[in-house]
C-alpha positions as CSV (number, residue, x, y, z in Angstrom):
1,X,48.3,-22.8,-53.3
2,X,49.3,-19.2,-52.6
3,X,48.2,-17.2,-49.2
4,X,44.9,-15.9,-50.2
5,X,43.5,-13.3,-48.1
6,X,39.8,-11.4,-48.1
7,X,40.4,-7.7,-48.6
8,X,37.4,-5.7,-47.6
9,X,38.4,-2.9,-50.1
10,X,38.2,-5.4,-53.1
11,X,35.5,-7.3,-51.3
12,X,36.8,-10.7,-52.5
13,X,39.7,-12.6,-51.9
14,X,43.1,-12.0,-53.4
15,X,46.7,-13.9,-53.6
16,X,48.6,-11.7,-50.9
17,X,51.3,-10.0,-52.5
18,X,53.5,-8.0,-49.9
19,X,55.3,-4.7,-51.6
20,X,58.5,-6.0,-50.8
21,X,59.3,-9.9,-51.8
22,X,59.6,-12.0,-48.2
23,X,58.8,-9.5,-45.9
24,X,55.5,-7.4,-44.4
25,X,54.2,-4.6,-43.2
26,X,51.4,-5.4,-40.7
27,X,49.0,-2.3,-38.4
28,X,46.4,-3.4,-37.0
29,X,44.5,-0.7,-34.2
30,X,45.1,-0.8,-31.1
31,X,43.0,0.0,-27.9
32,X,42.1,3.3,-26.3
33,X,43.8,2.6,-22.4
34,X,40.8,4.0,-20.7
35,X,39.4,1.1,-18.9
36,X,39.9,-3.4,-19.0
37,X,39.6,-4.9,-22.3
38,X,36.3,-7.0,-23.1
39,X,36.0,-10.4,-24.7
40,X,35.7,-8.7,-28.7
41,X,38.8,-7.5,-27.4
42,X,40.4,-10.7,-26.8
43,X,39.1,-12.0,-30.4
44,X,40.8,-9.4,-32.6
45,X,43.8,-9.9,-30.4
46,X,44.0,-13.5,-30.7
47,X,42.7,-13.4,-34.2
48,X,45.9,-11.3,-35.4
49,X,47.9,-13.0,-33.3
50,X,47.4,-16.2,-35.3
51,X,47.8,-14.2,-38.6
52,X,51.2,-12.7,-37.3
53,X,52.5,-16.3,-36.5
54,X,51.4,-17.8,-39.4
55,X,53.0,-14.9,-41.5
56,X,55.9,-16.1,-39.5
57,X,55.9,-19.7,-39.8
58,X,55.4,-19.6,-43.4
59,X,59.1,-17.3,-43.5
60,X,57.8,-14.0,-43.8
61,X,59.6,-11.2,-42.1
62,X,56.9,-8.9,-40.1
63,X,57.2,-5.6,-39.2
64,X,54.1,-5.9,-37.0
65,X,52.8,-2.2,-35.1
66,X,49.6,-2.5,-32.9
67,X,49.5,1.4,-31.4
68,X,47.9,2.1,-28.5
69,X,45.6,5.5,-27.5
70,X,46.8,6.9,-24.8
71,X,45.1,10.5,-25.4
72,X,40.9,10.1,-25.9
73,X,37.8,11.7,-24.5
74,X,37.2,8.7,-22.8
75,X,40.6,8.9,-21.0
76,X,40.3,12.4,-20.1
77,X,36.8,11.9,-18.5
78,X,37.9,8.6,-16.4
79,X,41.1,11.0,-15.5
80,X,38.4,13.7,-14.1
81,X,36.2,11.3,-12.3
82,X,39.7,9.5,-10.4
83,X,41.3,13.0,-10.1
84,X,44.3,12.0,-11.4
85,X,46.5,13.0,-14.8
86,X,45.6,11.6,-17.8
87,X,48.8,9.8,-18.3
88,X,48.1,8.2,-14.8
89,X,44.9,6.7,-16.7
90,X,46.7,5.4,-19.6
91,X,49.8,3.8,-18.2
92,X,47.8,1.8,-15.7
93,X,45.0,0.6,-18.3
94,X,48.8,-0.4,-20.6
95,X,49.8,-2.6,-18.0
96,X,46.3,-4.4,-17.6
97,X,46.7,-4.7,-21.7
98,X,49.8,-6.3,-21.4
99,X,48.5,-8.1,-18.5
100,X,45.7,-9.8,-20.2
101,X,47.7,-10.2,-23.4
102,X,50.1,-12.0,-21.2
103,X,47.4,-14.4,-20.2
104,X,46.2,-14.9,-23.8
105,X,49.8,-16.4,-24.8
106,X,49.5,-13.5,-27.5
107,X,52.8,-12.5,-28.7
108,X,54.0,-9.0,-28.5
109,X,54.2,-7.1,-31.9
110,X,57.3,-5.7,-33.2
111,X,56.0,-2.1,-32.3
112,X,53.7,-0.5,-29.6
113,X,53.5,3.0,-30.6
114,X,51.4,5.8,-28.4
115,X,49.3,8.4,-29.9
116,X,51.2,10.6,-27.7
117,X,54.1,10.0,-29.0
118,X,53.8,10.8,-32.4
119,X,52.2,14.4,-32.4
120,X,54.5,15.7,-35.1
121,X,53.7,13.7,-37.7
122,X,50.0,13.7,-37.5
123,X,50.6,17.6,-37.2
124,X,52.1,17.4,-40.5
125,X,50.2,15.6,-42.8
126,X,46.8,17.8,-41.0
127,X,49.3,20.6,-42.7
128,X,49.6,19.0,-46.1
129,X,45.9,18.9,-46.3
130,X,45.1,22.3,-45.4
131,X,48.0,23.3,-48.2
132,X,45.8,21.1,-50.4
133,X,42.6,22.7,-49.6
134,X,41.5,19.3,-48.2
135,X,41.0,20.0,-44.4
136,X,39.7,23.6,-43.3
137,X,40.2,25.5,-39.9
138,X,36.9,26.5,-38.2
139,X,37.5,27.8,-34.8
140,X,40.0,26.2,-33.2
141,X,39.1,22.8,-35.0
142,X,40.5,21.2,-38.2
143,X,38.0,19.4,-39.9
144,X,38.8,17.0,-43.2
145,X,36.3,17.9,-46.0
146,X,35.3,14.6,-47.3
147,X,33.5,16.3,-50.0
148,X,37.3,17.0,-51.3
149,X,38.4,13.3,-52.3
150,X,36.0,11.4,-54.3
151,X,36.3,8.1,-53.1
152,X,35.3,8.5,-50.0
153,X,32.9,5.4,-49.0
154,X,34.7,2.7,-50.9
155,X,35.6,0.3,-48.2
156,X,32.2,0.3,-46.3
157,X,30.8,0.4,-49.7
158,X,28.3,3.8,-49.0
159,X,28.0,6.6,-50.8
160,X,28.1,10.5,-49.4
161,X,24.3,10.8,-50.2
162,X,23.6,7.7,-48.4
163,X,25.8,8.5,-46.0
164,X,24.3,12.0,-45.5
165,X,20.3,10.8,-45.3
166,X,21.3,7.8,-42.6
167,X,23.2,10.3,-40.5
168,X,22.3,10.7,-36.9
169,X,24.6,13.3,-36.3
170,X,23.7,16.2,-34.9
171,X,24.2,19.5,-36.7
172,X,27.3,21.2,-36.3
173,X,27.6,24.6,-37.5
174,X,31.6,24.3,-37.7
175,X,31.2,21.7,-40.4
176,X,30.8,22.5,-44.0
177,X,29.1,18.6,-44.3
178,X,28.1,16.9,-41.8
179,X,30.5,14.0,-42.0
180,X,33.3,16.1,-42.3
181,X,35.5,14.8,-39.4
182,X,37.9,16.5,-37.5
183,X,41.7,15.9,-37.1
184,X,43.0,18.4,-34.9
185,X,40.4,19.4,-31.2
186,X,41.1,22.6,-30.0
187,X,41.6,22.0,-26.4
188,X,38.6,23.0,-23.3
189,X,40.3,24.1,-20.0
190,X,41.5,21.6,-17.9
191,X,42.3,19.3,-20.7
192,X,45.5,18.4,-22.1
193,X,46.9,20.2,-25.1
194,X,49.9,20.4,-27.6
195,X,50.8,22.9,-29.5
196,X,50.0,23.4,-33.4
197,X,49.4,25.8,-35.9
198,X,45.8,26.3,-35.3
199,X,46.4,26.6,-31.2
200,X,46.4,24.1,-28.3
201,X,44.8,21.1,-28.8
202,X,45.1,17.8,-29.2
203,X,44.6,14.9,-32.7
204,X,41.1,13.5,-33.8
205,X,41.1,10.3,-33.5
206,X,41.5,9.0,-37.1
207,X,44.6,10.9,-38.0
208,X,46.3,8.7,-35.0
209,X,46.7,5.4,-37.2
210,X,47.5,7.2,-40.5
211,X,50.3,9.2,-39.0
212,X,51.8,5.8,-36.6
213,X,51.1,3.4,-39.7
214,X,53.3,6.0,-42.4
215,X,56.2,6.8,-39.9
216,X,56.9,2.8,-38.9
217,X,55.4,1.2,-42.1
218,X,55.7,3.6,-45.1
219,X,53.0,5.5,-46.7
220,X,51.8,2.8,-48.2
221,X,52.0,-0.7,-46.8
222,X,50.3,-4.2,-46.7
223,X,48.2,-5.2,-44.0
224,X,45.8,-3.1,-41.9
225,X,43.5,-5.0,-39.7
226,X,40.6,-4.1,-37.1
227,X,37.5,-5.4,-35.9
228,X,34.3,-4.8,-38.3
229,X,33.4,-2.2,-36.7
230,X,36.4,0.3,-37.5
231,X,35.2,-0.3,-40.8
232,X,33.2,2.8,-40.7
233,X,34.0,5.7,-40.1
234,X,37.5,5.3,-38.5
235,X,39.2,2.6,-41.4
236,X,37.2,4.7,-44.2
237,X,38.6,8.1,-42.5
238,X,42.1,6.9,-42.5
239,X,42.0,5.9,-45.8
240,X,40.9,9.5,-46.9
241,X,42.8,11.6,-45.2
242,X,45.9,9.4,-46.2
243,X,45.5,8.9,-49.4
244,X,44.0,12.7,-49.5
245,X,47.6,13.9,-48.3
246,X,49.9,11.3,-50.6
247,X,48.3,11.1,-53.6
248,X,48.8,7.0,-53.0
249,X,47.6,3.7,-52.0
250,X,47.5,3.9,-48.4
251,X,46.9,0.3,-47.6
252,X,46.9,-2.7,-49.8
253,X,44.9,-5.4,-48.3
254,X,42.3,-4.5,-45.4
255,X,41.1,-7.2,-42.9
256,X,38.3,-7.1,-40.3
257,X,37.5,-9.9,-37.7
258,X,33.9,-10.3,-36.9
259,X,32.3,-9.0,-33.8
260,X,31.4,-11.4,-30.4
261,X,27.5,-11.8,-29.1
262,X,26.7,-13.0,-25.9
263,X,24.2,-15.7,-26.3
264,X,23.1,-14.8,-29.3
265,X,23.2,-11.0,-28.6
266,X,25.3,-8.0,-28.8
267,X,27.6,-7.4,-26.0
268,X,26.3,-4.4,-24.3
269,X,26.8,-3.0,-20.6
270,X,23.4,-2.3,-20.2
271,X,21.9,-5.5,-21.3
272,X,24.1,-7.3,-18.2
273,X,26.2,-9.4,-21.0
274,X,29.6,-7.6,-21.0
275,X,32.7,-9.5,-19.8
276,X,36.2,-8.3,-19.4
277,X,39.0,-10.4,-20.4
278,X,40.0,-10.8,-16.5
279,X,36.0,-12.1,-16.1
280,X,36.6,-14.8,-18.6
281,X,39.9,-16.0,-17.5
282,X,38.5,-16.9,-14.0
283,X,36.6,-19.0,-15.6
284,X,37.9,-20.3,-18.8
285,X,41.5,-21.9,-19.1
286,X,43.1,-19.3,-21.9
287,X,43.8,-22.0,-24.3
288,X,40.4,-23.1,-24.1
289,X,39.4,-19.1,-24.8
290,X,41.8,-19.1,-27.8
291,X,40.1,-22.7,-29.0
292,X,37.1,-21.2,-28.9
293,X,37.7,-17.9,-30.6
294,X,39.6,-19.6,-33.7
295,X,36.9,-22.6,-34.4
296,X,35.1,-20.2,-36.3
297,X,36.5,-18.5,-39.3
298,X,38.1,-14.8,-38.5
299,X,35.4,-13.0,-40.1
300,X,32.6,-14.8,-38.6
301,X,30.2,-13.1,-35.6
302,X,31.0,-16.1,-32.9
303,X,28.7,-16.9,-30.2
304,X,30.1,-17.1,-26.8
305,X,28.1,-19.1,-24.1
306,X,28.7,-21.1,-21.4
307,X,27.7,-23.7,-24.5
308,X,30.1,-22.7,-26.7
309,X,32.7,-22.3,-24.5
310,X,32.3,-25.3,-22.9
311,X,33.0,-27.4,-26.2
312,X,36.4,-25.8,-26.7
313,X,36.9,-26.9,-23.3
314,X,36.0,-30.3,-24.1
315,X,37.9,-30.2,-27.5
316,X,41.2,-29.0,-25.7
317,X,41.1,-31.4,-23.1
318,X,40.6,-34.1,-25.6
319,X,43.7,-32.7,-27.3
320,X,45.5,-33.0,-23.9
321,X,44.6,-35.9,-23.1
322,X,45.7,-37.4,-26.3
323,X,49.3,-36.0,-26.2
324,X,49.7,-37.2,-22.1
325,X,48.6,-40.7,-22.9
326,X,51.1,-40.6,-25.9
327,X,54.2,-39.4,-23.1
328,X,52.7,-41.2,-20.8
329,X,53.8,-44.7,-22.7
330,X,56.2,-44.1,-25.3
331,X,60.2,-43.3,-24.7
332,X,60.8,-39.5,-25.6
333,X,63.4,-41.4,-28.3
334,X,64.0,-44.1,-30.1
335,X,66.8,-45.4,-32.2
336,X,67.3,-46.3,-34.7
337,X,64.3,-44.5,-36.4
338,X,61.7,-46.8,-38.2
339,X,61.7,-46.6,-42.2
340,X,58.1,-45.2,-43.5
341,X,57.0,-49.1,-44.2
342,X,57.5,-49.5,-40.7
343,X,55.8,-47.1,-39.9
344,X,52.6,-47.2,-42.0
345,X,52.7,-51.3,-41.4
346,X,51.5,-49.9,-37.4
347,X,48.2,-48.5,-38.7
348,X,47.9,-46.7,-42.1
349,X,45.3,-44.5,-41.4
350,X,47.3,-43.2,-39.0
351,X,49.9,-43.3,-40.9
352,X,48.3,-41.7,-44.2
353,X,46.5,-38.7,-41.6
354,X,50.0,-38.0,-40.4
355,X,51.6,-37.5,-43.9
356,X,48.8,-35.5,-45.0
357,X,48.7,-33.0,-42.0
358,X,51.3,-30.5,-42.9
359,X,49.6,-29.8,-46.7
360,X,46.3,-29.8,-45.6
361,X,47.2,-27.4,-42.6
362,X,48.7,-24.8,-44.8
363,X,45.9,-25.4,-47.2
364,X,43.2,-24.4,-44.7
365,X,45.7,-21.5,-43.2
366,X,46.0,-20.1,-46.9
367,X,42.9,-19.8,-47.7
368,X,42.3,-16.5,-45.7
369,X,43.7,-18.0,-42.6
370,X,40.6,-20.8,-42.2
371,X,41.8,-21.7,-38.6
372,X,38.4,-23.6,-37.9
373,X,39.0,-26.3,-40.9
374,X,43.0,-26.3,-39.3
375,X,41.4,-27.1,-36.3
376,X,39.0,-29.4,-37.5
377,X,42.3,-31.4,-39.2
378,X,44.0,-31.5,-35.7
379,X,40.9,-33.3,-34.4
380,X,41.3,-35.9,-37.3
381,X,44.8,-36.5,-36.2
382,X,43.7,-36.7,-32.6
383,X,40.9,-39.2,-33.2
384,X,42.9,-41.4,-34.9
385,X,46.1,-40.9,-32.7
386,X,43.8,-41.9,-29.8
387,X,42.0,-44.6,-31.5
388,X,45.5,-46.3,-32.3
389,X,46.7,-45.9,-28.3
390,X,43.7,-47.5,-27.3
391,X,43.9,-50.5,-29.3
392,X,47.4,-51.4,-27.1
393,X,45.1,-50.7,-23.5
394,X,47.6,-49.5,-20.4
395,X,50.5,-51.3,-22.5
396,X,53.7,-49.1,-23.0
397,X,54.6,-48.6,-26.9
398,X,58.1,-49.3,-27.8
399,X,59.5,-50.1,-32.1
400,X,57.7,-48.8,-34.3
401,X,54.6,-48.3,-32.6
402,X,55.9,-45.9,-30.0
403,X,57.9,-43.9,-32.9
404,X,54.5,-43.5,-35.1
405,X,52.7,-42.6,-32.0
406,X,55.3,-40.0,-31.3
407,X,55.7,-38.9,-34.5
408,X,51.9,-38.1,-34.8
409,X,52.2,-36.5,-30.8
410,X,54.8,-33.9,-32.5
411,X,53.1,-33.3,-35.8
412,X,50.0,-32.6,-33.2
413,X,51.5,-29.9,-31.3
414,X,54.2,-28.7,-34.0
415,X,50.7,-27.2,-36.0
416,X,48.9,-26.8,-32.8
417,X,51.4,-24.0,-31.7
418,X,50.9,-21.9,-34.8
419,X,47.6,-21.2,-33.4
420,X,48.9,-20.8,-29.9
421,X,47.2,-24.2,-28.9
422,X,49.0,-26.8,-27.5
423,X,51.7,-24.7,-25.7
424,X,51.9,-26.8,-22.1
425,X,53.0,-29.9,-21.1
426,X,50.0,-32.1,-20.6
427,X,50.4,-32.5,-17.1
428,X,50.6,-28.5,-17.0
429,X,47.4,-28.2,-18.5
430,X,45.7,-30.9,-16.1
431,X,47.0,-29.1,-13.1
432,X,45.8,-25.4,-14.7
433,X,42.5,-26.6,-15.4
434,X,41.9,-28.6,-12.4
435,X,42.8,-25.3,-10.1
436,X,40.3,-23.3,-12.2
437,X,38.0,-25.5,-11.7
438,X,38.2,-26.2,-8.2
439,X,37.8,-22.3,-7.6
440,X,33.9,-22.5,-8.8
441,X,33.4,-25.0,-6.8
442,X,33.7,-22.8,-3.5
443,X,35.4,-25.7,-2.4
444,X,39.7,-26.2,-2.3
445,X,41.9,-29.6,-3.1
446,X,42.7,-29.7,0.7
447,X,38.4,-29.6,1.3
448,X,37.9,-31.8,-1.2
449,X,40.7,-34.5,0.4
450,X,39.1,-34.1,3.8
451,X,35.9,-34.6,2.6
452,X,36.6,-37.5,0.4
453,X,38.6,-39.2,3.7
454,X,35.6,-38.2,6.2
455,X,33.7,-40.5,4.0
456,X,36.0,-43.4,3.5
457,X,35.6,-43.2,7.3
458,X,31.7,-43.7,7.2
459,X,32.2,-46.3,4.8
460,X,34.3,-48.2,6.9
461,X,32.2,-47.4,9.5
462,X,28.9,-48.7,7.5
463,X,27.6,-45.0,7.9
464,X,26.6,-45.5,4.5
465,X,24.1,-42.7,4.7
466,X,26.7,-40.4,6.0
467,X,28.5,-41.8,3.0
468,X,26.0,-41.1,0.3
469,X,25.5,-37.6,2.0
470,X,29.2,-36.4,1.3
471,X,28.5,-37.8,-1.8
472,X,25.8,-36.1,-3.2
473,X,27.3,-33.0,-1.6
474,X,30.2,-33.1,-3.6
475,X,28.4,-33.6,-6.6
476,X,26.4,-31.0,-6.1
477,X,29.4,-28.4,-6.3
478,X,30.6,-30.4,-9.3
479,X,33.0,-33.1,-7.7
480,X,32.5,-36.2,-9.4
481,X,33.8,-39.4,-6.8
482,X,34.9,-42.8,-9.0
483,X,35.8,-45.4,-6.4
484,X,38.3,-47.9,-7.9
485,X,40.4,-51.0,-6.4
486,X,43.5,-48.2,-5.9
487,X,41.3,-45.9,-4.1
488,X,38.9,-43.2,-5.0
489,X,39.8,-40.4,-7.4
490,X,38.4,-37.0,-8.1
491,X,37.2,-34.8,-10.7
492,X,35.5,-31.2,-11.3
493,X,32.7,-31.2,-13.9
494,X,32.1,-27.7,-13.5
């Protein structure tokens, strides 16, 4: 089966094709540095992340470029209200990107272009269409007349006159139509400018990604991606002024992940439900944020909820705990290696799931990168991984037992990395979790310990009351006791 991707221009899905055999050309937008990114944030990052392993893993060669902009009303005004330069603004909010990014396990593109940067080339394809009578000065503004190329509207599907009667935009006498957009801002005092041919100022918007995309991709290329919500106008405003100025495809196949709501609705500042990245994480282990995001199909709205979030949670420790029972009683190696009969005489199902992974993996990924049925095969391979140790008890594997339970422990993790799952050491992840847990307790490990040894002493004191209190104390702040032969042991069920 070939890579089949959904193109929002086409509207259905198509064999991916890149322009040039065994390698590709991937932009997807970046963010405006004027503040921390947000959870729909995180999801288009992680989401293209996957895609640009996969792309990867399957032997492409990616030329990946996610810009950043570093020059935006937004930016200006947070620069006014912390009196402090603009740049100041963006270079800090940059960090905090890679910062969080960091966090994510989200690999850095090939390319991290500023808008800043790259003045003179949006400066000369605004000049290409004024020479083709396509954009028009008005004041100290350049505005592109989408009345000029006729196919405006044909990714979000609308048409100009549907455009024009659902428009809340206000009137602006400078426009010949009123969803005429501008591409160069003729700058206010105070603000930062560059110089052009119609006077200080500084680029729309829009003409940011068409300019970064042609200088590091090529004027035509093969994979643009965004959230649904660039869709209109900025994606459809690219397109135009692009293909306006070229006379050319400007992007081949266009993909958009699906937006985030915050139990079941929008994510919105003033409803209370908006969560920075950095809010999350002190919460959520990242893999279990990168579970989450990719159970549901890229194009999908996903609900995030202390529900929802809490099954990837489950889900990934099950996956952990799988692959640390596994190292916990096998030898790393082996030798020499068992024969296929060998191996499928230990358990065929096991056997047959393990054999099966790799095509059915790539099937799922193929099919417009279907991470939540690759995910969904991973916890096949799990169960029955797990169902096999536990038919053996504490016992330690060795033969052909141990080298199928191993074998299955690598396939496991060898698939689970494309999706930047799986990535620690079990004991790692035991030890991450545990400490992020313990931090919504209120309580730490050395609180916990005392606590926990203050009532082994009223137990041997038969204080059971005393007893029972710390128990039900600890419970309370989500420290479950299990009292065992060897001693009592601890765990957070926050």
């Amino acid at each position: 089966m070939a890579l089949q991707v959904y193109n929002t221009l086409s509207k259905k899905k198509e064999d991916f094709v890149p322009l040039e055999p065994g390698k590709v050309s991937f932009y997807v937008c970046g963010v405006t540095v004027y503040d921390h990114c947000h959870i729909g944030h995180a999801r288009s990052a992680i989401v293209f992340d996957v895609i640009y392993r996969y792309l990867l893993r399957v032997g492409f060669q990616v030329t990946y470029v996610r810009n950043f902009t570093d020059i935006d009303d937004k930016i200006i005004r947070r620069a006014q209200e912390e009196g402090t330069d603009y740049r100041a603004i963006a270079e800090k909010y940059i960090a905090a990107f890679h910062e969080d990014m960091n966090a994510l396990d989200v690999l850095p593109p090939s390319l991290e272009p500023l808008a800043t940067e790259n003045i003179p080339q949006m400066i000369e394809i605004i000049e290409l269409l004024m020479e083709k009578g396509i954009a028009y000065q008005s004041g100290s503004d350049v505005y592109f007349q989408v009345e000029k190329y006729p196919d405006y509207g044909k990714l979000s599907g609308r048409t100009l006159e549907d455009m024009v009667a659902g428009s809340r935009v206000e009137v602006d006498p400078n426009k010949k139509n009123p969803l005429d957009f501008v591409l160069w801002k003729g700058s206010k005092p105070g603000e930062p400018a560059w110089e052009s041919p119609w006077g200080p100022g500084r680029p729309g918007w829009h003409i940011e990604c068409s300019a970064m995309g042609e200088r590091f991709l090529g004027k035509t290329f093969d994979i643009h991606g965004g959230g649904k919500d660039l869709i209109f106008p900025h994606h459809e405003n690219e397109i135009a002024q692009s293909e306006a100025a070229h006379n050319r495809t400007f992007v081949r196949y266009w993909l958009h992940n699906g937006f985030v709501n915050i139990h079941n609705e929008k994510m919105s500042k003033s409803l209370g439900n908006f969560f920075t990245i950095r809010d999350v994480l002190e919460r959520v282990h990242p893999e279990s944020l990168r579970l989450f995001v990719l159970s549901k199909h890229y194009r999908s709205p996903v609900d995030f909820s202390d529900e929802t979030v809490g099954e990837a949670e489950r889900g990934l420790e099950r996956f952990y705990h799988t692959l640390g029972t596994v190292e916990g009683r096998t030898p790393p190696e082996e030798s020499p290696p068992a024969d296929d009969k060998a191996l499928r005489s230990q358990d065929p199902e096991l056997f047959e799931e393990l054999e099966r992974m790799p095509l059915r993996f790539r099937e799922a990924m193929d099919n417009d990168f279907n991470t939540a049925q690759a995910i969904a095969h991973l916890f096949t391979l799990q169960r029955h991984l797990q169902r096999f140790m536990d038919r053996f008890g504490q016992k330690k594997l060795k033969g052909p037992a141990a080298q199928l339970a191993r074998k299955a422990h690598d396939v496991l993790v060898e698939h689970g990395r494309v999706l930047g799952l799986l990535t620690r050491s079990p004991g790692r992840f035991m030890e991450e979790q545990k400490k992020l847990k313990i931090q919504l307790t209120g309580l730490t490990e050395e609180e916990v310990e005392q606590l926990i040894a203050a009532r082994q002493e009223a137990r041997k004191a038969k204080d059971f009351g005393e007893a029972d209190r710390i128990r039900t104390d600890l419970e309370g702040r989500g420290i479950l006791l299990e009292d065992s032969p060897q001693g009592t042991r601890w765990r957070v069920s926050v």
